[in-house]
C-alpha positions as CSV (number, residue, x, y, z in Angstrom):
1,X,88.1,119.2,86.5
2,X,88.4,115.6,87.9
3,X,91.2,116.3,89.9
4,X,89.2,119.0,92.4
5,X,86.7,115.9,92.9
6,X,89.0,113.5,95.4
7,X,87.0,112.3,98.3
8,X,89.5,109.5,99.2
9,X,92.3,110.1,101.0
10,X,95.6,107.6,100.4
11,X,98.4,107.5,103.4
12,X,101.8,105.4,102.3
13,X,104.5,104.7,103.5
14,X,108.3,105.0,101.7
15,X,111.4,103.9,102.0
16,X,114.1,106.5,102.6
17,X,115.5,106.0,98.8
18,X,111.6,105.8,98.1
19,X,111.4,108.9,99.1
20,X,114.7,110.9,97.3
21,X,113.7,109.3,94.3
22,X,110.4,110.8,94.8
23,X,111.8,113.7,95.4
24,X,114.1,114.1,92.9
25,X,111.8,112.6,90.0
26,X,109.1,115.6,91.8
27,X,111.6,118.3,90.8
28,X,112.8,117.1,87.8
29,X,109.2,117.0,86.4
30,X,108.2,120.5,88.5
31,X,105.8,119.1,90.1
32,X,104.1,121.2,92.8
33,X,103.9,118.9,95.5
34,X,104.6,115.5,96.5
35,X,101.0,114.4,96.2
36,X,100.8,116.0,93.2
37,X,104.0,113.7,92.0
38,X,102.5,110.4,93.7
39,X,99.2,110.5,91.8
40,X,100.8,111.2,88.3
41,X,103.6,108.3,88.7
42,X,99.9,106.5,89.9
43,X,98.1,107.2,86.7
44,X,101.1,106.5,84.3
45,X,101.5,103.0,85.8
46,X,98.4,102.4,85.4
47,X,97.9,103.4,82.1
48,X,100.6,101.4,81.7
49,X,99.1,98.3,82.8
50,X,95.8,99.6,80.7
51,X,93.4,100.6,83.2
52,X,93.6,103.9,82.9
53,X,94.1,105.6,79.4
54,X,97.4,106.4,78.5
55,X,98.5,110.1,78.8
56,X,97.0,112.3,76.2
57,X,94.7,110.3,74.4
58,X,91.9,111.2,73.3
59,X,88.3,109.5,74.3
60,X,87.5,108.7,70.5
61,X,90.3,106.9,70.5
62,X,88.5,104.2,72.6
63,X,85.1,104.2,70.9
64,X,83.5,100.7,69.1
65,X,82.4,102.5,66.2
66,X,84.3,103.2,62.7
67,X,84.2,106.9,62.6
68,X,86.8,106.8,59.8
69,X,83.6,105.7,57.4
70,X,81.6,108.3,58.2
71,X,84.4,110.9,57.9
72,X,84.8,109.3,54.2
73,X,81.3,109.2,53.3
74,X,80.7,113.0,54.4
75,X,83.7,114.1,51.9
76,X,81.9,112.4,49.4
């Protein structure tokens, strides 16, 4: 699992209304900690902005070849 594998460590710091919406977005979504909350609103914006994968998707989704063709071809 990718997420065990963090070897960089990330301080920020929030604004007070940063921080309760944080918090309340944390809770809301059961998140277990605030870290935890940080580095998933992290990887939706940028998936978001493409350079992560969106939430979900699958790695075939993002290959360069036609597997639909080869699907067809072994019904036939």
């Amino acid at each position: 699992m990718a997420e065990l594998e963090r070897h960089e460590r990330l301080q920020i710091m929030l604004t007070s209304e940063e921080l309760v919406a944080l918090d309340d977005w944390r809770f809301e979504q059961r998140m277990p900690s605030r870290a935890a909350a940080v580095r998933e609103l992290l990887r939706r914006g940028l998936a978001t902005e493409g350079k992560l994968p969106p939430p979900g998707s699958k790695s075939t989704a993002y290959g360069i070849l036609d597997t639909s063709k080869s699907e067809d071809s072994a019904i036939g």
